[in-house]
C-alpha positions in Angstrom: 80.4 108.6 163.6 81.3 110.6 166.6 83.0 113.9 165.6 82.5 113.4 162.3 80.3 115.5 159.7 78.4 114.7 156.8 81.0 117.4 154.8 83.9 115.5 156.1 82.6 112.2 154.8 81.6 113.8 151.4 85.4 115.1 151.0 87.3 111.5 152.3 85.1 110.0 149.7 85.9 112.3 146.7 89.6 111.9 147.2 89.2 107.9 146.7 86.7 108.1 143.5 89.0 108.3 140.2 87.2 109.5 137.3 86.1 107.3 134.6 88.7 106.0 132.3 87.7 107.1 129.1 88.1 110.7 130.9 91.6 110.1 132.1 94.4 111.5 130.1 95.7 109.3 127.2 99.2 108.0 127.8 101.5 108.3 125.4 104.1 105.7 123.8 106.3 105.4 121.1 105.6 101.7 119.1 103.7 100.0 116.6 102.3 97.9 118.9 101.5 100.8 121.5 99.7 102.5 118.3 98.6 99.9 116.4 94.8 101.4 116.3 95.7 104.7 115.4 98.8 103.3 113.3 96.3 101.0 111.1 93.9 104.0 110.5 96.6 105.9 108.8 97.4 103.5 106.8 94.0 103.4 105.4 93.5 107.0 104.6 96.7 106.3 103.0 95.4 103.9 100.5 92.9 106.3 99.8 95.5 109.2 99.1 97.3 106.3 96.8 94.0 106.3 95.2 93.5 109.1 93.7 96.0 109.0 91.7 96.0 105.7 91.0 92.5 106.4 89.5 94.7 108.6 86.6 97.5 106.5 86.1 95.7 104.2 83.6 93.4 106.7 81.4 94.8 110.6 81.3 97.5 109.9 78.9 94.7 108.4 76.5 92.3 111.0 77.3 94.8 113.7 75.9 95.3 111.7 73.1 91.9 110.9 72.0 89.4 113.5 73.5 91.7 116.1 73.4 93.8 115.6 70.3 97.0 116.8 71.8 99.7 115.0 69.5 102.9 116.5 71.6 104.2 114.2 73.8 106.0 117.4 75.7 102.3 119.0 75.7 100.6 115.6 76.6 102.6 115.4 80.1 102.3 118.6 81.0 99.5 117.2 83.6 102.0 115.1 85.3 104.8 118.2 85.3 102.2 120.9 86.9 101.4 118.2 89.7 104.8 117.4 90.3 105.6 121.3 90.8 102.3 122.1 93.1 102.9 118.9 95.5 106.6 119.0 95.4 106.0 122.8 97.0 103.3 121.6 98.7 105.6 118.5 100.7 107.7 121.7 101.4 105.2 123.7 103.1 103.2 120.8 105.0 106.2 119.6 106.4 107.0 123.1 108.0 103.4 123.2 108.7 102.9 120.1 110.3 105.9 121.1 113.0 104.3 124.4 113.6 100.5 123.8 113.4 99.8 120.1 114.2 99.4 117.0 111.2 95.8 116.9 111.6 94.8 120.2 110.6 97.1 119.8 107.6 96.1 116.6 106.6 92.3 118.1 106.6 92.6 121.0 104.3 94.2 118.0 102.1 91.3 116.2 101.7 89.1 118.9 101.3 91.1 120.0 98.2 91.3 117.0 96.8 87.3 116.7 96.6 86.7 119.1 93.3 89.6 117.4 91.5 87.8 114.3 90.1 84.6 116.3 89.4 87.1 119.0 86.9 88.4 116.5 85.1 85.0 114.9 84.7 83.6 118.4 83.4 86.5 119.8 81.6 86.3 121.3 78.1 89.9 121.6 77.6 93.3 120.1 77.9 94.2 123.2 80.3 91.2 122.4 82.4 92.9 118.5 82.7 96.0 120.7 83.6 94.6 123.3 85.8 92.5 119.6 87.9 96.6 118.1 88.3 98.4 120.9 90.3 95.3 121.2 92.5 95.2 117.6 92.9 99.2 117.9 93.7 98.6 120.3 96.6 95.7 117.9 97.8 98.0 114.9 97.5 101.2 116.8 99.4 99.4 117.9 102.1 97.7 114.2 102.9 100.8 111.9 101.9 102.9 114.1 103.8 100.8 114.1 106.7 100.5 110.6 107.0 103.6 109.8 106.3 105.2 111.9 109.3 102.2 110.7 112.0 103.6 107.4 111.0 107.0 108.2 111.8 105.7 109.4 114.9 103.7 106.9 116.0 106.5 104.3 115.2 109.5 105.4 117.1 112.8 105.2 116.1 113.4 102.0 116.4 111.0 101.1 113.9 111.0 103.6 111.3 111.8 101.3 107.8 109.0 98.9 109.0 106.4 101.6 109.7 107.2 103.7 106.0 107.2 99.6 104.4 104.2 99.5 105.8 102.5 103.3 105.0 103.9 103.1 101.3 102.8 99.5 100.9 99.1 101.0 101.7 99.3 103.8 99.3 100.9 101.8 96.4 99.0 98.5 96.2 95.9 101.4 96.2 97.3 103.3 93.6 97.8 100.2 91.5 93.8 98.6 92.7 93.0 102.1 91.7 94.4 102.1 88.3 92.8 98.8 87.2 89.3 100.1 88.9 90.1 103.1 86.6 90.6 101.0 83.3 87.9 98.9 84.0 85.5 101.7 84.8 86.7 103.5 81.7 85.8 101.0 79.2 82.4 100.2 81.3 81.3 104.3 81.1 84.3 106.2 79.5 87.4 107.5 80.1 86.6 110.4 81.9 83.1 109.7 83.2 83.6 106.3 85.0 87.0 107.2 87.2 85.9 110.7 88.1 82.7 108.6 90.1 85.3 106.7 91.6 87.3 109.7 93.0 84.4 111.3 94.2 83.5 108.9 96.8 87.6 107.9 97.4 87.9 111.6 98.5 84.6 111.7 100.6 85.7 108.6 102.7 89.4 109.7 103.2 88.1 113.3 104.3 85.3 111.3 106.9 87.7 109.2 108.2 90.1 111.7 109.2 87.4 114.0 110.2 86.2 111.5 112.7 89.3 109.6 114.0 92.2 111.1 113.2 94.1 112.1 116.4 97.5 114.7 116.1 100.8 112.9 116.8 102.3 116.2 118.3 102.7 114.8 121.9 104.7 111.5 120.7 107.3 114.2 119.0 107.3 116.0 122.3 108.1 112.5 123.9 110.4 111.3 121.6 112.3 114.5 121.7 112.8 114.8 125.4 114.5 111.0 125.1 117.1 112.6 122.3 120.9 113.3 123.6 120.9 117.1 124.0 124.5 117.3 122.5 122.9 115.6 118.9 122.1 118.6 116.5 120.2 119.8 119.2 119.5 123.3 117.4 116.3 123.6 115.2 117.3 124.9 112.0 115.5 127.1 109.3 113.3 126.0 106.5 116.5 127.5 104.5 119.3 125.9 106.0 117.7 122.8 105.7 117.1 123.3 102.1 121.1 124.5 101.4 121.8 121.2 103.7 120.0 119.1 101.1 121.6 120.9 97.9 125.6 119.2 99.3 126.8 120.2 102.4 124.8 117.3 103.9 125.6 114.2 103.0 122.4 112.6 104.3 120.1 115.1 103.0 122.1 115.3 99.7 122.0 111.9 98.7 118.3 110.7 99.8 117.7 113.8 97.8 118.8 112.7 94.8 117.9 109.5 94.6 114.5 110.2 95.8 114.4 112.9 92.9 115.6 110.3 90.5 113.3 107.6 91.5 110.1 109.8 91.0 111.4 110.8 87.6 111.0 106.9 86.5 107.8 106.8 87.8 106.5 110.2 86.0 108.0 108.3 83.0 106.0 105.2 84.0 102.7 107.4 84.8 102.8 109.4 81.0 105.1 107.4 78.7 103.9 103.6 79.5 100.0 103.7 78.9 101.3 104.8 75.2 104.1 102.9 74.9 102.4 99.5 75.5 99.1 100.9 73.3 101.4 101.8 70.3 102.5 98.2 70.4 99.0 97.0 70.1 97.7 96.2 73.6 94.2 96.7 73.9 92.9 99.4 77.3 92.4 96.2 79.6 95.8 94.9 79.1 97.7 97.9 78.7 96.1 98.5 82.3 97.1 95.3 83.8 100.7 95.9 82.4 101.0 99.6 84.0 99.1 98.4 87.2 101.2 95.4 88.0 104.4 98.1 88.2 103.1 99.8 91.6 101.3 96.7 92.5 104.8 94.8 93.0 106.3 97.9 94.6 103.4 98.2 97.0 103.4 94.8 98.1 107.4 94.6 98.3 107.6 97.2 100.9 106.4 94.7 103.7 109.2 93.4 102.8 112.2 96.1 102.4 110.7 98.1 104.7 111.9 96.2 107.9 115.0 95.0 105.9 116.0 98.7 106.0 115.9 98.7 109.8 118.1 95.1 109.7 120.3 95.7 107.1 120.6 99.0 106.9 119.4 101.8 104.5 122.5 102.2 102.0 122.6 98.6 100.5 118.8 98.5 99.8 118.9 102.1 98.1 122.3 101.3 95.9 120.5 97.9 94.7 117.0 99.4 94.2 118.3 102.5 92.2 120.6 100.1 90.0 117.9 97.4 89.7 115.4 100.4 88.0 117.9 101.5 86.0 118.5 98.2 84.3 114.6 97.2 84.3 114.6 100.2 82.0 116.9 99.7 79.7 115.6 95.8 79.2 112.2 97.2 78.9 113.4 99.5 76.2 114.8 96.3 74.4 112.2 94.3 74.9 109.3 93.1 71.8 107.3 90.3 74.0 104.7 91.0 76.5 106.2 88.3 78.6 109.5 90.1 78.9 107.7 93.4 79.7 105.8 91.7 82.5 109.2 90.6 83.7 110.4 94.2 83.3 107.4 95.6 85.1 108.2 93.2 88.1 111.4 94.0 88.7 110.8 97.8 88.1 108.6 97.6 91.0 111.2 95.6 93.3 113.8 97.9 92.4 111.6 101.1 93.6 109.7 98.7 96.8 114.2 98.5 97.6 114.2 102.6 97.7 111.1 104.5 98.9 110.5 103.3 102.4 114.4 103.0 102.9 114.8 106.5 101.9 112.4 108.1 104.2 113.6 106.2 106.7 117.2 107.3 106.4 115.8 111.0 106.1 114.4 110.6 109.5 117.8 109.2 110.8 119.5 112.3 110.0 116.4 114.6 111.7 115.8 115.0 115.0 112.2 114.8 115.9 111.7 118.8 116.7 112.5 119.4 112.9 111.5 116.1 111.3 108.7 117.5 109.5 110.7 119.8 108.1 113.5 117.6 106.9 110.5 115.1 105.2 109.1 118.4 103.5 112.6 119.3 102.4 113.0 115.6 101.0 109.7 115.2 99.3 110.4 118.5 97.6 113.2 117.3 95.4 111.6 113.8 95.5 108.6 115.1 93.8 110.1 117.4 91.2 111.5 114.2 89.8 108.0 114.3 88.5 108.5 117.6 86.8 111.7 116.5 85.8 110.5 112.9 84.4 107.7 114.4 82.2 109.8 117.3 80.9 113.0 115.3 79.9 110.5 112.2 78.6 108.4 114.5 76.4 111.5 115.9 75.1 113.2 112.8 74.5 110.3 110.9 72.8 109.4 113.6 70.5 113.2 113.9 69.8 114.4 110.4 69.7 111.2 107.7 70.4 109.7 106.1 73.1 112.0 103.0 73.3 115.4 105.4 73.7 114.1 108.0 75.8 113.3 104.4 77.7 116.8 103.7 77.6 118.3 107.1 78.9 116.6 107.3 82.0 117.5 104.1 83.2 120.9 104.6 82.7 120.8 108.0 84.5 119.2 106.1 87.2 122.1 103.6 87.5 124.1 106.5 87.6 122.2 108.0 90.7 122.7 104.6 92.6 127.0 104.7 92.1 126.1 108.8 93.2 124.6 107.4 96.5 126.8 104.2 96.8 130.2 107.1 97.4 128.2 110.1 99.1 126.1 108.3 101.2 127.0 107.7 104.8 125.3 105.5 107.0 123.8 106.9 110.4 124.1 104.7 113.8 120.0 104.3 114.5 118.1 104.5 118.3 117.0 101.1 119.2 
């Protein structure tokens, strides 16, 4: 140890002791498989986002009817218009959000929202008070699905993308549709208000613990992922704005997922507030009415495993041309249809026809994105998806006070044919990262 000092030894020794790995900075990949932990966990707060309003699907429609005694059909979705409008703007603003202040925050405030909805509509002594419960549970339900949703797409990569939103809307569908029986079962066990409002209680607790505790922010992967894009593709951020005018024509990406997603969620806000009554008026008892309306995003939940990855094989044009047309004419045979066997039928291939278009759609939305403004684009997308809601309960409580239940049936799926020929001749498929 000859010309050596204890300080010496302490410093040669410090240079060769790493710290501890949990301590070491997380590296970051792009993958299912590189994410699977954090990948998984998203896909269970999803299902709990699905659930909430699952837990409606089965029992407001009755509520207004009975408790409430509101006899217009225009009046008696109302509930479903005021959430499409709140999380349609809501989708808008989180996906703006998300690329400025980080998902997880966003996806927080979500939950926290969504925590007063279940005990309103439990409490309410009006219709309004039903009304007033829906847009806040829309701005809940924007900020989490949107969230997720985008995380995913993070998380996933580009290679990946249709697999990983088959996946996510798999999660939040088969819970919307678990929900919705939960809901008609607890209903007829405690009453239509009193047993699903429990039940959305502790679903919005656990969602809100869960990504309190675990949730981590995807922001580095989109700093990753962007840094690996071709400088020379779209390479400029655009405005909030000029994404919006982009979707309205000039963009013939942005344009025709637009549509069609705006036309697909105006089926299921006619599925949501015309269904439960349609299949009551023709005699089915609470339990089997709410099998019936629960097996339409059960199929469609479970499909998406399915179409999901197809979209990344295939492509995202065929699946969206056969899913649109496929609604369309499960519509108009449901219309036609007297037997509960051909309605299950009906239900079934409903389901398909939508499992064929959701995933695919987001998926080709975050083709034509790059990752800087992703967010953006998905908040741009889900805007006019959602206001097919609005859309959907305005034109079906026009069209069943005007005409009946069984045409106004009829005319949506035949304007949903007619947005799967829109897409077929606007839509133009993007070559995808592998």
């Amino acid at each position: 140890m000859t010309g050596t000092t204890r300080t010496d030894l302490t410093e040669q020794m410090a240079v060769t002791v790493e710290p501890p790995r949990s301590q070491q900075p997380r590296s970051i990949e792009l993958g299912l498989l590189a994410n699977w932990p954090q990948f998984s966990l998203l896909m269970l707060i999803n299902a709990f986002v699905g659930a909430m309003i699952g837990l409606e699907r089965s029992v407001l429609p009755l509520v207004a009817a009975t408790e409430y005694g509101v006899a217009s059909m225009t009046a008696a979705l109302s509930f479903i218009a005021v959430f499409g409008v709140t999380k349609a703007l809501t989708n808008l603003a989180a996906g703006a959000l998300a690329d400025r202040r980080g998902r997880r925050r966003i996806l927080l405030v979500g939950w926290w929202l969504a925590i007063p909805v279940p005990l309103i509509i439990l409490s309410a002594p009006s219709w309004s008070w039903i009304v007033a419960a829906n847009a806040l549970l829309g701005v809940s339900q924007g900020l989490t699905w949107s969230t997720t949703i985008i995380m995913k797409i993070d998380l996933a990569g580009p290679a990946r993308r249709g697999l990983a939103m088959g996946l996510n809307e798999f999660a939040g569908y088969v819970a919307v549709a678990v929900a919705a029986l939960a809901s008609g079962w607890a209903a007829q066990q405690y009453g239509l208000r009193t047993g699903p409002a429990y039940l959305g209680v502790g679903v919005a607790i656990a969602g809100l613990t869960l990504s309190t505790l675990f949730v981590r922010d995807t922001t580095a992967h989109v700093a990753l992922e962007e840094s690996r894009r071709a400088s020379s593709d779209n390479a400029a951020k655009p405005p909030l704005l000029d994404v919006m005018r982009r979707s309205l024509w000039s963009d013939r990406g942005l344009f025709s997922t637009s549509q069609a997603g705006l036309v697909n969620n105006l089926n299921d806000g006619l599925a949501w507030g015309v269904f439960p009554l349609f299949f009551a008026a023709a005699g089915l008892d609470v339990r089997t009415a709410t099998i019936l309306v629960a097996s339409y995003p059960a199929v469609w939940g479970m499909t998406q495993l399915v179409t999901g990855p197809l979209g990344d094989r295939w492509g995202r044009k065929p699946l969206i041309v056969a899913g649109m047309v496929l609604q369309g004419v499960a519509l108009v045979g449901l219309s036609a249809s007297r037997r509960q066997g051909f309605w299950i039928a009906e239900m079934v291939a409903l389901g398909v026809g939508t499992a064929l278009v959701y995933p695919t759609l987001l998926a080709a939305v975050a083709d034509v994105a790059r990752p800087s403004w992703r967010g953006t684009a998905v908040g741009v997308y889900r805007l006019w998806r959602d206001l097919g809601y609005v859309v959907g309960a305005l034109l079906a409580g026009v069209l069943v006070d005007a005409l009946g239940m069984r045409e106004a049936i009829a005319a949506i799926g035949m304007l949903t044919i007619g947005s799967g020929v829109l897409f077929a001749v606007r839509f133009t498929e993007r070559p995808r990262a592998s």
